[in-house]
C-alpha positions in Angstrom: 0.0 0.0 0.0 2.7 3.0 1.3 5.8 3.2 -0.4 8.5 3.4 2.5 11.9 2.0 2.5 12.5 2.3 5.9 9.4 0.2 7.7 8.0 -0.8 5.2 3.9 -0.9 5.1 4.1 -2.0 9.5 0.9 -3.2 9.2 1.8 -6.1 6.4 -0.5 -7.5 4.0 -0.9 -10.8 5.4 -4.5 -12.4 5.3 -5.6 -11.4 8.7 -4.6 -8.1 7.9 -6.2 -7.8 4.5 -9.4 -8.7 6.4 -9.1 -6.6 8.9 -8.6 -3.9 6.2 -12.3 -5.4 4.8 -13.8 -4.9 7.9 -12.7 -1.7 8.5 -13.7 -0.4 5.3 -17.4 -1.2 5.9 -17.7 1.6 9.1 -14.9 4.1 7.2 -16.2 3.6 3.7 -19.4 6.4 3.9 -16.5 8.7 5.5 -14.8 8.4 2.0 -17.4 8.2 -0.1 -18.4 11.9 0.8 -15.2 13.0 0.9 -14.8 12.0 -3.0 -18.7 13.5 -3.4 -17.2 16.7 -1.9 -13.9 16.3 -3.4 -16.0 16.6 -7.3 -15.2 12.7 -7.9 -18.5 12.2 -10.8 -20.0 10.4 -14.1 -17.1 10.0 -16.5 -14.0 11.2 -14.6 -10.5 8.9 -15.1 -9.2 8.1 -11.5 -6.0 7.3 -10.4 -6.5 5.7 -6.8 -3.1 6.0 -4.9 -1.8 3.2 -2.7 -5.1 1.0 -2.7 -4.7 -1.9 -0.8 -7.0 -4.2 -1.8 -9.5 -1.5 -3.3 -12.0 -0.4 -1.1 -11.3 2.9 -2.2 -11.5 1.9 -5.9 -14.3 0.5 -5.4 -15.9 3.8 -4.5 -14.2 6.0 -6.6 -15.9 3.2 -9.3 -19.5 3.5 -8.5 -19.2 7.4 -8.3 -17.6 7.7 -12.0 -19.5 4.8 -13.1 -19.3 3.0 -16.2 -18.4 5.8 -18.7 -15.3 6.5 -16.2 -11.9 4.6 -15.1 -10.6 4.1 -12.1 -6.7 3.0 -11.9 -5.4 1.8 -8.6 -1.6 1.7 -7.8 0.3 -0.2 -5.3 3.3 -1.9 -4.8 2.1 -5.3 -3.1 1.5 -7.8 -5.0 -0.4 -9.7 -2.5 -2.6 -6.9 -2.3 -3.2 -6.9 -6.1 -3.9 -10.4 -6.3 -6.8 -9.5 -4.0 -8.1 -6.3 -5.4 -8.4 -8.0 -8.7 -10.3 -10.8 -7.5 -12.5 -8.4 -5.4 -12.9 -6.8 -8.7 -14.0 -9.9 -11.0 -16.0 -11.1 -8.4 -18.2 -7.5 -8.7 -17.8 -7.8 -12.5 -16.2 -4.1 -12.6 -15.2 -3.4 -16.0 -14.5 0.3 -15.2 -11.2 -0.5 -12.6 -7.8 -1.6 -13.4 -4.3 -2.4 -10.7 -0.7 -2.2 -11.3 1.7 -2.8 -9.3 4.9 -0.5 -8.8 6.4 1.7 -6.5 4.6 5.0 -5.8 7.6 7.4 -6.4 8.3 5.5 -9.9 4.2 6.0 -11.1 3.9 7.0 -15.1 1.0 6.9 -17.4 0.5 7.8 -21.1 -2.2 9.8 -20.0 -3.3 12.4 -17.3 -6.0 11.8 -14.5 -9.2 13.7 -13.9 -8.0 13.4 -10.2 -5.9 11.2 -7.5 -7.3 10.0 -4.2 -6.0 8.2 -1.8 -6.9 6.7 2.3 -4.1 5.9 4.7 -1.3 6.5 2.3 0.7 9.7 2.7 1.0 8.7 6.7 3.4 6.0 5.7 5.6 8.2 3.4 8.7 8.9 4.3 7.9 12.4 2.4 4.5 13.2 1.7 5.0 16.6 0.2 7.2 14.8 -2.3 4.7 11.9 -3.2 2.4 14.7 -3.6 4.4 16.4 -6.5 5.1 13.2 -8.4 0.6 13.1 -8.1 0.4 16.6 -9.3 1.8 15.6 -12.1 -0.2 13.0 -13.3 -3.6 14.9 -13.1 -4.3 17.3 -15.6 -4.3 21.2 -14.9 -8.1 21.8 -13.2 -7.8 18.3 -11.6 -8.8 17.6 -8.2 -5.8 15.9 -5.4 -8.0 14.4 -2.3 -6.8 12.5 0.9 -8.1 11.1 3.6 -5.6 10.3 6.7 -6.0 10.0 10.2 -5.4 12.0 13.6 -4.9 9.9 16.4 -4.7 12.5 18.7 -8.1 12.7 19.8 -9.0 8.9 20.6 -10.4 8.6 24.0 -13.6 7.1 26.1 -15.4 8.9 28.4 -16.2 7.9 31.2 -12.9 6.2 30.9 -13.1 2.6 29.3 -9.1 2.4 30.4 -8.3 -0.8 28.7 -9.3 0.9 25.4 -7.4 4.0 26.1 -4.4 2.2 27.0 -4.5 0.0 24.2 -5.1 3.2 21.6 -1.8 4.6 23.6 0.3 0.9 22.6 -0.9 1.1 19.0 -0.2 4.8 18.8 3.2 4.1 20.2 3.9 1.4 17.5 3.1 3.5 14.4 5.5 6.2 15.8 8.6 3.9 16.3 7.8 2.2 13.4 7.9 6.0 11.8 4.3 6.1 10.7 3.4 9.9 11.2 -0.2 9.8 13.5 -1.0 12.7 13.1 -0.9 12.9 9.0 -4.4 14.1 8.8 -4.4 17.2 10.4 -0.7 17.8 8.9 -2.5 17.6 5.3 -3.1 21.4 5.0 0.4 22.4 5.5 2.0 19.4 3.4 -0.4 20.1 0.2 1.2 23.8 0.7 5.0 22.2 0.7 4.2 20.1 -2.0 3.4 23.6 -4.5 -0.5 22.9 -4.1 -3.0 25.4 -3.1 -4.8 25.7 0.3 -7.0 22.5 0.7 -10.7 22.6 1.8 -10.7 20.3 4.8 -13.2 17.9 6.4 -13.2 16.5 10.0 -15.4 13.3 10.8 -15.4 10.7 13.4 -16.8 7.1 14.7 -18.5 7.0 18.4 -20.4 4.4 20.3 -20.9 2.7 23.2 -20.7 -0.8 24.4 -23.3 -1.9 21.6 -21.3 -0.8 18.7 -18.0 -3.5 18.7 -17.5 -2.6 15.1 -16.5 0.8 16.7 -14.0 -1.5 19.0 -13.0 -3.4 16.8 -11.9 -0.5 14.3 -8.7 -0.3 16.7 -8.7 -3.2 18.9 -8.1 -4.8 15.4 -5.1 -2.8 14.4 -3.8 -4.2 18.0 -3.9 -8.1 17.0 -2.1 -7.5 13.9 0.5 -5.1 15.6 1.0 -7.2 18.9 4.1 -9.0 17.5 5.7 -5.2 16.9 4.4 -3.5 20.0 6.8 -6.4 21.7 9.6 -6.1 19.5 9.8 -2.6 19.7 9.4 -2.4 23.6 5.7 -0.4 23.6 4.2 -3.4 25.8 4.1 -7.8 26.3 2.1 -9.9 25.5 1.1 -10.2 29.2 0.0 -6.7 29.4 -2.1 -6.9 25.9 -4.0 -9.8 26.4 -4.9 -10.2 22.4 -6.7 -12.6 23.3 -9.6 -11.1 25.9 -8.8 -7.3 24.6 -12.4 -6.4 22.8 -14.0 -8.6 25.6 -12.2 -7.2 28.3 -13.2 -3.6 26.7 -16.9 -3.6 26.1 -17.2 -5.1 29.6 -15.5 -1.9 31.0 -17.6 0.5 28.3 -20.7 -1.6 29.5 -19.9 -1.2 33.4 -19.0 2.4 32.6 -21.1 3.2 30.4 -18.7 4.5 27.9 -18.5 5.6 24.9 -15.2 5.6 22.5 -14.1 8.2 20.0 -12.2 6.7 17.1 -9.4 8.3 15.1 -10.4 11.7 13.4 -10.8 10.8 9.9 -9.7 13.9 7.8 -10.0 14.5 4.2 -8.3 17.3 2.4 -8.8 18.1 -1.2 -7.7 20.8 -3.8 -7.5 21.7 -7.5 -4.4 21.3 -9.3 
């Protein structure tokens, strides 16, 4: 999905994380989709789709430009290739293609309507610069959107404190693994260092209580696939994490408290080219 050298995508793209990705895409996907709505994404438009995984994002960008359009995704797992094409064949969508390469090395014959992107520029080593090569794939009047997170504002009130510690550990594991947490609201300043002008910005976030455990699960999830790192890179043991018991052990706490969590802040920035 990110093109970095140094860590890597730290997330992986092994099967459990690829679902987890699935899952997660089914409570964050509306947050896109009006993002791109916002953003100008319509009927007709040719889409490049930066860094898409396994194409949830695609797949979006697809039904808004619909079948007179194109959508082009670009990443450089294969794994996650193999899957987005499959996903694709399996919806019988005509109107998306996936290559594999490196981000920085992207080239097409011809220019994009727009580029979009989820949970991509976090990873880069330097945004601003992955944002110039993008510039210059979309033709002049073209729209550049992203969507990245903010950590900073994850909490439960009244404290669930097995979910706020854990949301601390995974927080702690993107940052040593140098995954910048705080990308999303960093987008306004980084489309400015990357030549672009000022972005129009949008904020949104997912809340519930004890009877929503997709909302749990949106980070306790990110914890499973992480626990091997948060141990090798001395955030906390197994002992502490539990894996195991974790989304049990926090909706009993939201449920006793009654709590409610406040995800990431999912943030979308867009501009014209």
């Amino acid at each position: 999905m990110p093109d970095r050298v140094a860590s890597a995508y730290v997330l992986g793209h092994s099967e459990r994380e690829l679902e987890r990705l699935r899952l997660q895409a089914q409570l964050i996907d509306p947050i896109t989709r009006q993002f791109l709505i916002e953003a100008g994404i319509a009927p007709g438009m040719r889409v490049l789709d930066v860094g898409c995984g396994a194409g949830d994002v695609a797949f979006l960008a697809a039904d808004l430009v619909g079948p007179t359009g194109q959508v082009v995704g670009v990443d450089r797992s294969a794994v996650a290739m193999a899957t987005a094409r499959t996903r694709a064949e399996v919806r019988s969508l005509a109107n998306v293609t996936f290559h594999e390469c490196e981000l920085s090395a992207m080239a097409f014959d011809q220019p994009f309507d727009a580029a979009i992107g989820r949970y991509v520029l976090c990873f880069q080593p330097d945004p601003a610069a992955l944002l110039r090569v993008i510039a210059n794939l979309v033709r002049p009047g073209g729209s550049i959107l992203f969507h990245e997170p903010d950590r900073e504002q994850m909490r439960s009130f009244p404290p669930a404190s097995t979910y706020d510690r854990a949301c601390q550990w995974v927080g702690e594991t993107y940052r040593r693994a140098g995954v910048d947490v705080r990308m999303g609201i960093k987008l306004y300043s980084t489309f400015l260092a990357a030549g672009l002008l000022a972005p129009t910005m949008r904020l949104h976030a997912v809340i519930g209580g004890a009877n929503a455990l997709d909302v749990v699960h949106l980070d306790a999830d990110q914890a499973v696939v992480l626990a091997a790192d948060m141990e090798r890179l001395g955030v906390a043991t197994a002992g502490e994490l539990g894996i195991e018991t974790l989304v049990e052990r926090i909706t009993q706490e939201m449920a006793a408290n009654r709590s409610v969590i406040i995800g990431r802040a999912e943030i979308g920035a867009w501009t014209r080219v």
